[in-house]
C-alpha positions as CSV (number, residue, x, y, z in Angstrom):
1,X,15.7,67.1,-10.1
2,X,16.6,64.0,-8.8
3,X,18.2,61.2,-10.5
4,X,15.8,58.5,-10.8
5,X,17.5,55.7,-9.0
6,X,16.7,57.7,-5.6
7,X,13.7,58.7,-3.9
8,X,12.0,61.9,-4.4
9,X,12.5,64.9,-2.7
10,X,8.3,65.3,-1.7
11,X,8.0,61.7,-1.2
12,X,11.0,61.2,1.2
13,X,9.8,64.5,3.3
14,X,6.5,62.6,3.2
15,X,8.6,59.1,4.6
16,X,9.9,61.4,7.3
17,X,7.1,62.7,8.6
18,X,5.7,58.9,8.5
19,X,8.3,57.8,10.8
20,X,8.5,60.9,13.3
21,X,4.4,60.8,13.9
22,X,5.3,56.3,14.6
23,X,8.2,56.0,16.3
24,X,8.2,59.5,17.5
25,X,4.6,58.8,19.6
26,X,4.2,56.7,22.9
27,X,4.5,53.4,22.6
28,X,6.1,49.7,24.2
29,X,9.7,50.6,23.0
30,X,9.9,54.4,23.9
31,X,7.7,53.5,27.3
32,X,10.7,50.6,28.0
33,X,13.6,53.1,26.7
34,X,11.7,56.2,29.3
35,X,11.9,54.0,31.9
36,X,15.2,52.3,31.8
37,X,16.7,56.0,31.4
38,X,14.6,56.8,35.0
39,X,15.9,53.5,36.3
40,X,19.4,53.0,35.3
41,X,20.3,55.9,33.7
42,X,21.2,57.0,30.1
43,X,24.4,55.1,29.6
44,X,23.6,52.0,31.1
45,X,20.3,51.5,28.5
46,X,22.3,52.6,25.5
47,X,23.1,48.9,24.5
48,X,19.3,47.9,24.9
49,X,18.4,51.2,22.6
50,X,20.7,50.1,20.1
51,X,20.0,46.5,20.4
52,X,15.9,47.9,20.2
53,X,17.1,49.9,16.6
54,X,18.8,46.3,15.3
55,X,15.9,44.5,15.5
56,X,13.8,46.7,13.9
57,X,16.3,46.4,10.9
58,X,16.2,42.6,10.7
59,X,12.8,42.3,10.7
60,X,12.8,44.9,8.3
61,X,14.7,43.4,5.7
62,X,13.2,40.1,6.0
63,X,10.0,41.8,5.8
64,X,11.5,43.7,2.6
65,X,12.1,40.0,1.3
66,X,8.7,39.5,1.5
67,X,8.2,37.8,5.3
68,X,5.1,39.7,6.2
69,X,3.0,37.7,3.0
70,X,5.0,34.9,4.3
71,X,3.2,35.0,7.7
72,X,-0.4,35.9,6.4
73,X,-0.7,32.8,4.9
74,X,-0.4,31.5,9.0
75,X,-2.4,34.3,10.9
76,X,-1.9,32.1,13.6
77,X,1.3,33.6,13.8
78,X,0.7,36.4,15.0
79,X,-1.2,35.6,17.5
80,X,1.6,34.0,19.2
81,X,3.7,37.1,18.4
82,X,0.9,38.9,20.4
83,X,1.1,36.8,23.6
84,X,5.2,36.8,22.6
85,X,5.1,40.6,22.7
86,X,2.7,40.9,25.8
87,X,4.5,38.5,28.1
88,X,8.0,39.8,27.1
89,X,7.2,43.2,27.6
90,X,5.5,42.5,31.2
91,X,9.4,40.6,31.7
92,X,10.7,44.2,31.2
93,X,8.7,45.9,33.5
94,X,9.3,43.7,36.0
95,X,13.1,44.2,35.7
96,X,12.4,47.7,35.6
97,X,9.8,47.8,39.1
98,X,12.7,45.3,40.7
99,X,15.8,47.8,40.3
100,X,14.7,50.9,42.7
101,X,16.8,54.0,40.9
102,X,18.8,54.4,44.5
103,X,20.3,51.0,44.3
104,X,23.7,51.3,43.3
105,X,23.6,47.9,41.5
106,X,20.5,49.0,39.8
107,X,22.8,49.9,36.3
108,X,24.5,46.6,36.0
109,X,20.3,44.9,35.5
110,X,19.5,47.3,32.8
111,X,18.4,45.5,29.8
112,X,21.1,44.9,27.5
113,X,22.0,44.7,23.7
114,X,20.3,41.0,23.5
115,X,17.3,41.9,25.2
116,X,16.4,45.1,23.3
117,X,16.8,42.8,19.9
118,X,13.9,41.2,21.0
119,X,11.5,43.9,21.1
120,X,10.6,44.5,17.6
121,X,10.7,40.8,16.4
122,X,7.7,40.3,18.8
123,X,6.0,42.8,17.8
124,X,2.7,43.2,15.5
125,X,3.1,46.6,15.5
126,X,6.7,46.7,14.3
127,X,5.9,44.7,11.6
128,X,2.8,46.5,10.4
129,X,4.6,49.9,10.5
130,X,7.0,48.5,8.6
131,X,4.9,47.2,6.1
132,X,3.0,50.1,5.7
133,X,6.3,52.3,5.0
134,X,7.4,49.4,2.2
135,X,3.9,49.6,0.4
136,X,4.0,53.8,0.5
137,X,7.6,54.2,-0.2
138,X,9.2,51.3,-2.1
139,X,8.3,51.5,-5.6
140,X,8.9,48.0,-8.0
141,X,11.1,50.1,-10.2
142,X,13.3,51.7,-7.3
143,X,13.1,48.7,-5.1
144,X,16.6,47.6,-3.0
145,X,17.4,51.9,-3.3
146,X,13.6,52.8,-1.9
147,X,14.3,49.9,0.8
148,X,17.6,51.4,1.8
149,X,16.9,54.8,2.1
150,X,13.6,53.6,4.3
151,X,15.6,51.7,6.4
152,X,18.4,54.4,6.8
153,X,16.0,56.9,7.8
154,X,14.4,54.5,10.5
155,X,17.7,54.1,11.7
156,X,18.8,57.5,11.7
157,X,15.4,58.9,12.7
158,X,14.5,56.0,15.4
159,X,17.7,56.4,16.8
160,X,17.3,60.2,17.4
161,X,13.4,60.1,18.6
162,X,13.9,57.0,20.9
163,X,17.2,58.5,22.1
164,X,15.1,61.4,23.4
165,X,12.7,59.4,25.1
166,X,15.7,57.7,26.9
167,X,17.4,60.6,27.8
168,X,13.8,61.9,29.0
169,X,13.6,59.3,31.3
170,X,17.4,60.1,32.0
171,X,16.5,63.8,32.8
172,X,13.2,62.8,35.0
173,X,16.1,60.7,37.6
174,X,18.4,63.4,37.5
175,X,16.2,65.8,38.6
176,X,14.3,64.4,41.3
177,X,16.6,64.0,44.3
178,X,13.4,62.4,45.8
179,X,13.8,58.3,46.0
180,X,10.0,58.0,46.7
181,X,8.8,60.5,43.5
182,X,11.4,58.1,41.4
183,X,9.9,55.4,42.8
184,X,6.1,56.3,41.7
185,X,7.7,57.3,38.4
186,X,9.0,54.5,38.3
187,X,5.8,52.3,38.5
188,X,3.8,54.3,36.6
189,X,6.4,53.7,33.5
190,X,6.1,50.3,34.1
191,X,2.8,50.5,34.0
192,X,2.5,52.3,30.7
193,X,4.8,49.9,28.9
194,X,2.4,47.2,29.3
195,X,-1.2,49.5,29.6
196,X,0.4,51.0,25.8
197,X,1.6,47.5,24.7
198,X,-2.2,46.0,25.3
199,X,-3.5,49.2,23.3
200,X,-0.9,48.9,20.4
201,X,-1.9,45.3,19.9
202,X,-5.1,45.9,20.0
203,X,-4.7,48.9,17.7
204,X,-3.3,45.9,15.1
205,X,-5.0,43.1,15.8
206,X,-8.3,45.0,15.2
């Protein structure tokens, strides 16, 4: 039995399953980590996936401090977080379509620390997920313990799931020898950053 300060057991198994079927799936983040790994490699995009896992848990905690109510009194907002997110994501693919994997410069213009900090801040989606995990999984009575185990399991989880979808990427440059197949790849991840980012916005917006 657990003590009741913490989460329990059924409910965190159900708060783990919430974040591997959301952060887990396809989306502007993982599509942006996927093709950095293709592009510039695993260890050149770490920084930008960590910097993509800190920004997720700032706006977290402001959201825990009550942000998101904040921001629906001024729906406005978000829809400047939605043009935010579309442009800045477009930004990304363009630095990803402008470093062909066979440069050997390419790794010094992957997106860095900064730049993957930015992702989740501009995103709709980011904060409705995140709201959506607060109202299921923080309880009044368990609140700043509820918050933290949340926001350590997004960290530890998010880190593992969007790892994989870097060192996919990663895996998809190492083993294609072939510049021009790289290059398609490369285009068509670009492409689905933005195609996903216009679907997960609509997604929230609708």
């Amino acid at each position: 039995m657990f003590p009741d300060h913490l989460m329990p057991l059924a409910q965190y198994g159900l708060l783990v399953a919430f974040i591997v079927a959301l952060v887990g799936s396809p989306g502007p983040a993982n599509m942006a980590l996927m093709a950095s790994g293709l592009t510039f490699g695993a260890r050149p995009a770490v920084p930008f996936l960590l910097g993509t896992m800190t920004g997720f848990q700032i706006i977290f905690w402001l959201n825990v401090a009550g942000l998101y109510a904040l921001l629906e009194s001024a729906p406005q907002v978000f829809t400047v977080l939605r043009y935010a997110c579309m442009a800045y994501i477009v930004y990304l693919a363009w630095v990803v379509v402008r470093s062909p994997p066979g440069d050997p410069s390419a790794a010094s213009r992957a997106p860095g620390f900064p730049r993957g900090v930015i992702v989740h801040p501009l995103s709709p989606k980011a904060y409705a997920m995140q709201v959506a995990a607060i109202a299921q999984f923080v309880t009044p009575e368990r609140y700043l313990t509820d918050a933290l185990t949340v926001s350590i399991t997004f960290w530890m989880l998010g880190g593992i799931l969007n790892g994989l979808w870097l060192l996919a990427g990663s895996w998809l440059r190492g083993a294609s020898g072939n510049l021009k197949v790289l290059q398609v790849l490369r285009l068509a991840l670009a492409g689905l950053m933005v195609i996903s980012t216009i679907l997960s916005l609509q997604m929230v917006s609708s």
